[in-house]
C-alpha positions as CSV (number, residue, x, y, z in Angstrom):
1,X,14.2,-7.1,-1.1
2,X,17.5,-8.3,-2.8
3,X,15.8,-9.8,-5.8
4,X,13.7,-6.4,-6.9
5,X,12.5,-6.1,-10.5
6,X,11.6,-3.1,-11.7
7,X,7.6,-3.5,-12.3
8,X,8.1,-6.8,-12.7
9,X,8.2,-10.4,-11.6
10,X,10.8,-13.0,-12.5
11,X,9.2,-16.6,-13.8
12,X,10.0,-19.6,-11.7
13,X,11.6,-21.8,-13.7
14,X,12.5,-20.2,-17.3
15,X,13.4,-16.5,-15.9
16,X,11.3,-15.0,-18.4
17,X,9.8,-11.5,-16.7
18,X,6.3,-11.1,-16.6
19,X,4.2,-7.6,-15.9
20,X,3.6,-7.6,-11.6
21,X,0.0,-8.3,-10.9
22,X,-1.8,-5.8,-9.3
23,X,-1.9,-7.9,-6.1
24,X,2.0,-8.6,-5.9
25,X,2.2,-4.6,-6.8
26,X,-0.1,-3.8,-3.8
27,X,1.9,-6.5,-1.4
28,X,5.4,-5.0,-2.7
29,X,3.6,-1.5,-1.7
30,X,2.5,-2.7,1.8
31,X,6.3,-4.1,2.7
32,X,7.9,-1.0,1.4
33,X,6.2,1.1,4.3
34,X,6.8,-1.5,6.6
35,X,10.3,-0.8,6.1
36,X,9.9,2.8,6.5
37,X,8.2,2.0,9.6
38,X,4.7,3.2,8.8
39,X,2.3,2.4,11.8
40,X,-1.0,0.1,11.8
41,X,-0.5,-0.7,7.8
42,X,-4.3,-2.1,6.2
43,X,-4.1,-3.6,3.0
44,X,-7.8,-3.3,1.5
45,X,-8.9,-5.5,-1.6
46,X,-11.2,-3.1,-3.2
47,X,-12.0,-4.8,-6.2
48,X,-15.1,-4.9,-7.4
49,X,-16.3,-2.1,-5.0
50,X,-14.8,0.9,-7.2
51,X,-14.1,1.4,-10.5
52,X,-10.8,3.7,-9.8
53,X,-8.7,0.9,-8.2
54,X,-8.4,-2.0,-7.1
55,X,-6.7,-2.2,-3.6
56,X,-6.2,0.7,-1.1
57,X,-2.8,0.9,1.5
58,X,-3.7,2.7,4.3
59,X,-1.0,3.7,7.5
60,X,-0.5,5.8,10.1
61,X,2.5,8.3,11.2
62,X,2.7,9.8,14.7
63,X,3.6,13.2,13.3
64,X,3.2,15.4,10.0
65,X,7.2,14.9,10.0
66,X,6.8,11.4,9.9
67,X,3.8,11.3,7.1
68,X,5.9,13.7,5.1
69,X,8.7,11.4,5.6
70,X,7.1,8.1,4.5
71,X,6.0,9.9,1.4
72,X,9.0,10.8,0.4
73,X,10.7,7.7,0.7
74,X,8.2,5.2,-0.6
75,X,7.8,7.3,-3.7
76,X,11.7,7.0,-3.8
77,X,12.0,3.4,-3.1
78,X,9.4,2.5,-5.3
79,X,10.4,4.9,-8.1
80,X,14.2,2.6,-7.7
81,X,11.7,-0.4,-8.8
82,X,10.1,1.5,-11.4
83,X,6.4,2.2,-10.3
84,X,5.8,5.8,-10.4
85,X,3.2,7.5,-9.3
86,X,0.4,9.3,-11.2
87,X,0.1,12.1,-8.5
88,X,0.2,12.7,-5.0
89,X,-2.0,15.0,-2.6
90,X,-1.1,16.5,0.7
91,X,2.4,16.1,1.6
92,X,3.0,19.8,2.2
93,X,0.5,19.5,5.1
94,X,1.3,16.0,5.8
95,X,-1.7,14.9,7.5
96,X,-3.5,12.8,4.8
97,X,-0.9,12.1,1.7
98,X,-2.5,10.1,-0.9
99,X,-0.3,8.4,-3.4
100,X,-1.8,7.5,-6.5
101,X,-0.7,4.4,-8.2
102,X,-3.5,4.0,-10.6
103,X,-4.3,0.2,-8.7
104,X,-3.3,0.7,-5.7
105,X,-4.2,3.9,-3.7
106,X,-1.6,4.4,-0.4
107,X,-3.2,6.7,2.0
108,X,-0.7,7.5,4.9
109,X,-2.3,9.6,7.8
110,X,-1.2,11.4,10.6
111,X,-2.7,9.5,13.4
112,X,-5.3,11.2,14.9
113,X,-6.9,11.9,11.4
114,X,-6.7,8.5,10.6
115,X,-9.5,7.8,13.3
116,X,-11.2,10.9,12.5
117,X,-12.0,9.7,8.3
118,X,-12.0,5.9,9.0
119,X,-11.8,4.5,5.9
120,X,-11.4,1.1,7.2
121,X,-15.4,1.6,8.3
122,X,-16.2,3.1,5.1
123,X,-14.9,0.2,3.0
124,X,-16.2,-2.2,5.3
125,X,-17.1,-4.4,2.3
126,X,-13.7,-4.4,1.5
127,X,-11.2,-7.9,1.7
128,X,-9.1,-7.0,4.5
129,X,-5.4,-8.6,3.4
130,X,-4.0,-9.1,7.3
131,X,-0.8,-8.0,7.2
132,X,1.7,-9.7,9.9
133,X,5.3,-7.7,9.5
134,X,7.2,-9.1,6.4
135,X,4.4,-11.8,5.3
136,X,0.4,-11.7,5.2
137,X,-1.7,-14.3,7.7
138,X,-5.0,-15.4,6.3
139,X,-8.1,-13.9,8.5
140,X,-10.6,-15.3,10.8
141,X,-13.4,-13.6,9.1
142,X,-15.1,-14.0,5.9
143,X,-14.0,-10.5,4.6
144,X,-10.1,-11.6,5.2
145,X,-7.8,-12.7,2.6
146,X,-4.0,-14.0,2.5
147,X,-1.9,-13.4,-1.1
């Protein structure tokens, strides 16, 4: 992205910076692992459902390697753009890394564990935010939003 901010988001118009919104947080989240090519990437609107955050990014890597990879270098890239993390579980193993960024929650998976937790089912009740490569489609379903 040439025109990053660090944790925040320039106003159209006067150039004043504003704080990012949680939403534009989670969608800057969601096209930083595109770039590291995570694999089948879910945005989740959680909001409303949980009290502990408000959108969850869930991907996939084909190998431990690759989830431990990812990790690293989305907590880099967005550590560049000033969102740090308040912890983060499971890289050493690198089949479930969870990165907590307080409102938003990334959970990269290795693949096959993915399918075996299924957190898509679980948060069912969830907004689904359909993410299509660098920009997000609206849904054909009621539980489907566009940013």
């Amino acid at each position: 992205m040439a025109d990053r901010v660090k944790g925040m988001a320039a106003d159209e118009g006067t150039r004043r910076e504003r704080p990012m919104s949680t939403r534009d947080k989670a969608l800057l989240c969601a096209r930083e692992a595109s770039q590291y090519k995570a694999l089948d990437l879910v945005l989740l609107d959680v909001t409303g459902l949980t009290s502990f955050t408000d959108f969850f990014l869930i991907c996939s890597g084909k190998s431990s390697r690759q989830v431990q990879g990812l990790a690293d270098n989305l907590e880099a890239s967005l550590a560049d753009l000033g969102i740090k993390p308040l912890g983060i579980e499971g890289r050493n193993e690198g089949h479930w890394v969870l990165m907590d960024y307080a409102d938003v929650l990334i959970h990269i998976f290795y693949e096959p564990v993915r399918y075996f937790y299924d957190l898509e089912s679980l948060w069912s009740d969830a907004t689904r935010v359909v993410w299509s490569g660098d920009a997000l489609m609206g849904g054909q379903d009621p539980n489907e939003e566009a940013l």
